[in-house]
C-alpha positions in Angstrom: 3.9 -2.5 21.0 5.9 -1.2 18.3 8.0 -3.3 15.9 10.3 -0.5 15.2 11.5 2.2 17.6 13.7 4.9 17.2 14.4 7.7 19.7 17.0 10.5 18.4 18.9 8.0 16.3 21.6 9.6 15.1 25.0 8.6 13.1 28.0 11.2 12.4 31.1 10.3 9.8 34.2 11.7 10.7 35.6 12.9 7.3 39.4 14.2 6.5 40.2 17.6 4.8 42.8 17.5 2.2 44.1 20.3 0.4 45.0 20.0 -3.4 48.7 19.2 -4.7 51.8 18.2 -3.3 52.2 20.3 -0.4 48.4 19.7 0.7 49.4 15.9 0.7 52.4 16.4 3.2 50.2 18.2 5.7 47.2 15.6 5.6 50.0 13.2 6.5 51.1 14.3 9.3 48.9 16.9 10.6 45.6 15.4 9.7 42.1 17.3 9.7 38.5 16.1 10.1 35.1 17.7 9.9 32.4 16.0 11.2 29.4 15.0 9.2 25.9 14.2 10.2 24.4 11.7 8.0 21.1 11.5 10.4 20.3 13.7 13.1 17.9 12.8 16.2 15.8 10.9 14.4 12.7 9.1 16.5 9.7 7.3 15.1 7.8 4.4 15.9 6.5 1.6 13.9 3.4 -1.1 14.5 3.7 -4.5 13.8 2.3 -5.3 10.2 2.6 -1.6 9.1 3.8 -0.6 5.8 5.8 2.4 5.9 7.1 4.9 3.2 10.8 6.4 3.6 11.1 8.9 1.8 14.1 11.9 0.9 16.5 12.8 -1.5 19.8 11.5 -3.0 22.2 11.9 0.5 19.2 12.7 2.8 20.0 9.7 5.1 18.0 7.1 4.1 20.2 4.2 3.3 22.1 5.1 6.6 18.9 5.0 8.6 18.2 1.2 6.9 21.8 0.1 7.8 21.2 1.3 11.6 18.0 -0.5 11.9 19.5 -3.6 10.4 22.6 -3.4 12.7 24.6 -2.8 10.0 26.1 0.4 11.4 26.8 1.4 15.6 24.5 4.8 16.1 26.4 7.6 17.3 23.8 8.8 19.9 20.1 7.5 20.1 18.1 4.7 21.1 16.7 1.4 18.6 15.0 -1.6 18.9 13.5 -3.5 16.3 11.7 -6.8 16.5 12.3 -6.8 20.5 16.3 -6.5 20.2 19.1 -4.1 19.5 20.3 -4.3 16.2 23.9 -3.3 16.6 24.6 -6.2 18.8 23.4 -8.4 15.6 22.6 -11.5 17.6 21.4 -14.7 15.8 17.9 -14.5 16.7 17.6 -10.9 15.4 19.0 -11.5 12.0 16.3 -14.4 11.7 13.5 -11.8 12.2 14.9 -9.5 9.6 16.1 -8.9 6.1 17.8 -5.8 4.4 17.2 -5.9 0.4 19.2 -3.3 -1.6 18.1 -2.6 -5.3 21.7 -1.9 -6.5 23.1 -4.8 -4.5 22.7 -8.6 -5.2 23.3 -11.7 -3.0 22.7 -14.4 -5.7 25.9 -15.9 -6.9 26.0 -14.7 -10.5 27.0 -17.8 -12.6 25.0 -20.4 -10.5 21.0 -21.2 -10.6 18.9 -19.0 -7.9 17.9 -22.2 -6.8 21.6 -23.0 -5.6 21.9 -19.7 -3.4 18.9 -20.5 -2.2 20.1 -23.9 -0.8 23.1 -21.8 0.8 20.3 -19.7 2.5 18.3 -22.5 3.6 21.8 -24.3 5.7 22.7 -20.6 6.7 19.2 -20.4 8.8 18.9 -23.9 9.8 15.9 -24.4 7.0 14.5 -28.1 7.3 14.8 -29.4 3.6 10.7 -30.0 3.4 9.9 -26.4 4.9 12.6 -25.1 2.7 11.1 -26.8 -0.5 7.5 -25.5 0.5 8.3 -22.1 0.8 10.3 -21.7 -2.1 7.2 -23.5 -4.3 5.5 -20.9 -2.2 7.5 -17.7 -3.0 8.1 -18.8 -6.5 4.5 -19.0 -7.2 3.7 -15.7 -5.6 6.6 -14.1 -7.8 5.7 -16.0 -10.7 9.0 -17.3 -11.5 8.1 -21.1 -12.1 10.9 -22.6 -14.7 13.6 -19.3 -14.3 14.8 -21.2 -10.6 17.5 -23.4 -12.7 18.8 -20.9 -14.5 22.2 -19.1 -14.0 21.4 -15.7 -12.4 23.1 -13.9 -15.4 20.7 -15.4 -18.1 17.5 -13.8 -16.0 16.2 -10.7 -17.0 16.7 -7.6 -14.6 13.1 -7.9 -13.3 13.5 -11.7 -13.0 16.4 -11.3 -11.0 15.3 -8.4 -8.7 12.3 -11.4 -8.2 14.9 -14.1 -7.3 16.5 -11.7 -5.0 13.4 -11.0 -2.9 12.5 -14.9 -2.5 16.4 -15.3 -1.3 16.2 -12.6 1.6 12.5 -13.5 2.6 13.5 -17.4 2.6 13.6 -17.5 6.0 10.5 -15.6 6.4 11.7 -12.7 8.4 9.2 -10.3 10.3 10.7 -6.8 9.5 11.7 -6.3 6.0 14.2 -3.1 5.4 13.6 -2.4 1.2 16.3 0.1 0.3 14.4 0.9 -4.1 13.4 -2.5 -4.4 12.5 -1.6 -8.3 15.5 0.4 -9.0 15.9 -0.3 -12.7 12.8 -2.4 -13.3 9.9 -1.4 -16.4 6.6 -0.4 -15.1 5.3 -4.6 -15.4 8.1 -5.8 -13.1 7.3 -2.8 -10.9 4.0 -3.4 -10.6 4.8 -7.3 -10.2 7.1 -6.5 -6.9 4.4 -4.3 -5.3 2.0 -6.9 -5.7 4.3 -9.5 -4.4 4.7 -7.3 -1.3 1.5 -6.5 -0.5 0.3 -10.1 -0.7 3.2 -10.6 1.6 2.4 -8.1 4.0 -1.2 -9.7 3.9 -0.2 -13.1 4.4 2.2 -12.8 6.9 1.8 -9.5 9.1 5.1 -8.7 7.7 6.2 -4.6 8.7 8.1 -3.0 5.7 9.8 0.4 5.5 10.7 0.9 2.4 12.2 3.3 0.1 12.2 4.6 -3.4 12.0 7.1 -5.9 9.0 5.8 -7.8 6.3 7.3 -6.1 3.5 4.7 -7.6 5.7 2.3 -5.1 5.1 4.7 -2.5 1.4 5.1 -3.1 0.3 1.6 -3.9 1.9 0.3 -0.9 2.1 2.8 2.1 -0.9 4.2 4.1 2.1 6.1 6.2 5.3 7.8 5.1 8.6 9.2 6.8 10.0 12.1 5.0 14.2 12.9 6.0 16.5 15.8 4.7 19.6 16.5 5.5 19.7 14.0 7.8 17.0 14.9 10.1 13.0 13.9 10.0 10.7 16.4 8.3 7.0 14.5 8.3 5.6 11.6 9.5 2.0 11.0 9.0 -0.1 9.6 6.2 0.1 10.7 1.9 -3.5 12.9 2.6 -1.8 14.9 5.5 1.4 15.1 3.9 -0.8 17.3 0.9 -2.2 19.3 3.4 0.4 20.7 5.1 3.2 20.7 2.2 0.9 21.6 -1.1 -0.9 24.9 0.4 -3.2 24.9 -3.4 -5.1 22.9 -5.6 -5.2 21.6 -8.8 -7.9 23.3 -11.2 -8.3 21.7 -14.8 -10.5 23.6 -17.4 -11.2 22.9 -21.0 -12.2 25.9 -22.5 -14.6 26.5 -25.3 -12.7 29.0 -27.0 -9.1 30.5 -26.8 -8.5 32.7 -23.9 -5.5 34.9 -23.6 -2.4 33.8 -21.1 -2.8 37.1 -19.3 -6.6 36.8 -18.2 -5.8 33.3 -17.3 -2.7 34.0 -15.0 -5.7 36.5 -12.7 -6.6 33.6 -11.4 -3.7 31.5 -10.1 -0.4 30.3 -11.1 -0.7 29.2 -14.8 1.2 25.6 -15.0 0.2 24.3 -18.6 -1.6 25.9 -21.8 -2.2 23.4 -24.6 -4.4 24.6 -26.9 -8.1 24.7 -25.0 -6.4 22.8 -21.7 -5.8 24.9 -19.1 -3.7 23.6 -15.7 -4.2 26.4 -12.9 -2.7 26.4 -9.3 -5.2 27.9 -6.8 -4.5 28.2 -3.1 -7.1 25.9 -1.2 -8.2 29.5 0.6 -9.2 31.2 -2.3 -10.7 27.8 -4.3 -14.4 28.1 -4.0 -14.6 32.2 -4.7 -11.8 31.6 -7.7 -13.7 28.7 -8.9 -17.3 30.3 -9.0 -14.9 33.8 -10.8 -13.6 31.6 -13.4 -17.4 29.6 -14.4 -18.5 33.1 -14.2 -16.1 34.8 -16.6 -14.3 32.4 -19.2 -16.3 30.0 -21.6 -15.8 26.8 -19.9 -16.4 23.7 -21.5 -15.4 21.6 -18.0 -13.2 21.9 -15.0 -11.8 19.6 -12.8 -10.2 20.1 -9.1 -7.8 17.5 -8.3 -5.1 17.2 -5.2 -1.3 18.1 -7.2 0.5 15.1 -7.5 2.4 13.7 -4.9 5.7 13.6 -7.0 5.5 17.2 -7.6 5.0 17.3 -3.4 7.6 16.3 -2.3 10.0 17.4 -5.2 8.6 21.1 -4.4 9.1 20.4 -0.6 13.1 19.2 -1.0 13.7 22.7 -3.3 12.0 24.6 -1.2 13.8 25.7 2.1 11.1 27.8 3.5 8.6 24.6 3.2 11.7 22.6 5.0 11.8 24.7 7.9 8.0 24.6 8.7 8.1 21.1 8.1 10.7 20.7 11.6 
């Protein structure tokens, strides 16, 4: 049974055409024009209980608007979702207690006050018993190691602190499906890696399902076995990191440190030349031709060692979004 189900989800904007100056004004008052955009386009994927789940696209690839549909946050144009056995748009009581949408560039702790007094609002908004509620913050404190930052105003914590006291506000009520919309947005690399440990330990301990965003890809990586790739609106890949290098990153990596200098020409025979520093060499070789270049270059350039690695998964995904070609295999 799946925790989250979409079948061709899709939202459209209305959006009115004005034309510059004066006169333009005038005739987008009273003769008004609209094109229609289409900020996600028959969209359908499924989602297990417990599963941790990548989302992944560019700046205005539909994301954000495909985290406010499943959180009810937004009616779907056309399309079909459920998500934790209800229909989000009808935002019933008992579906907001199973969920929780966190945005990196939004905050719901009143800024002035101690975390520990918006986190008393939470606990009367869902009907929190005051021991339960004292446990679980003890409990999500701990986890998040914020002990002795609780009684503080929210403006005196740091930016990683805060991002922190945020998560332990929306996961309070101990929701089943979390929506993360770049839960690090901002952070340094310890509070990243702080949050991703928090999450998986939360996933662990309570079969919580996550679909989460972001454009650090070590968030990506640490956390998510499975990833959803959008552009423009529409779904582009959904399957795990491995198969996303196989059928988006058609070469390898080959790394050589050479004995002596070689010349950039003789190099370049032998794939795509990405970096020469001095006696490191960083080659591109299609996977087809990898054994037979491989044994060519031990064969014919003094080779101290080499190295064949998968390309990184940033340089993935950023290849795929430039590349239109690679988009249009991907549908």
């Amino acid at each position: 049974m799946s925790q989250i189900r979409a079948d061709g989800l899709s939202k459209f904007y209305p959006v009115a055409l004005k034309a510059p100056g004066f006169v333009g004004t005038l005739r987008h008052f009273f003769q008004r024009k609209y094109r229609q955009v289409e900020a996600v386009r028959d969209v359908s994927f499924a989602i297990a209980p417990g599963e941790v789940v990548g989302f992944l696209g560019p700046n205005g690839a539909g994301k954000t608007t495909t985290l406010k549909l499943l959180s009810g946050l937004i009616y779907p144009s056309a399309g079909q979702v459920e998500v934790a056995g209800h229909q989000p748009f009808k935002r019933e009581h008992a579906f907001l207690r199973k969920i929780t949408l966190v945005m990196g560039n939004k905050q719901q702790l009143i800024w002035d006050l101690p975390a520990a007094d918006s986190f008393r609002v939470n606990a009367a908004v869902y009907e929190i018993p005051d021991d339960e509620f004292k446990k679980r913050v003890g409990e999500l404190s701990e986890m998040l190691a914020l002990g002795g930052k609780l009684n503080q105003p929210v403006r005196k914590l740091s930016l990683g602190e805060r991002m922190k006291a945020e998560l332990l506000a929306a996961l309070l009520h101990r929701p089943q499906v979390l929506f993360l919309d770049e839960p690090t947005l901002g952070l340094d690399v310890n509070a990243q890696v702080a949050v991703r440990e928090f999450l998986r330990e939360y996933n662990r301990r309570y079969r919580a399902t996550i679909l989460l965003t972001s454009h650090y890809m070590a968030d990506i990586t640490a956390l998510c076995e499975r990833v959803l790739m959008i552009h423009h609106g529409k779904l582009i890949y959904d399957g795990g990191l491995g198969g996303l290098l196989e059928r988006f990153a058609p070469y390898r990596e080959v790394h050589i440190q050479l004995g002596q200098p070689v010349e950039k020409d003789r190099l370049e025979q032998y794939g795509e030349l990405r970096e020469l520093e001095g006696l490191e060499v960083r080659l591109l070789v299609r996977r087809e031709q990898l054994v037979s270049g491989v044994s060519q270059m031990l064969r014919e350039l003094p080779i101290d060692d080499l190295e064949v690695r998968e390309p990184a998964i940033e340089e993935v995904i950023g290849q795929v979004f430039a590349d239109t070609r690679l988009i249009a295999e991907g549908r």
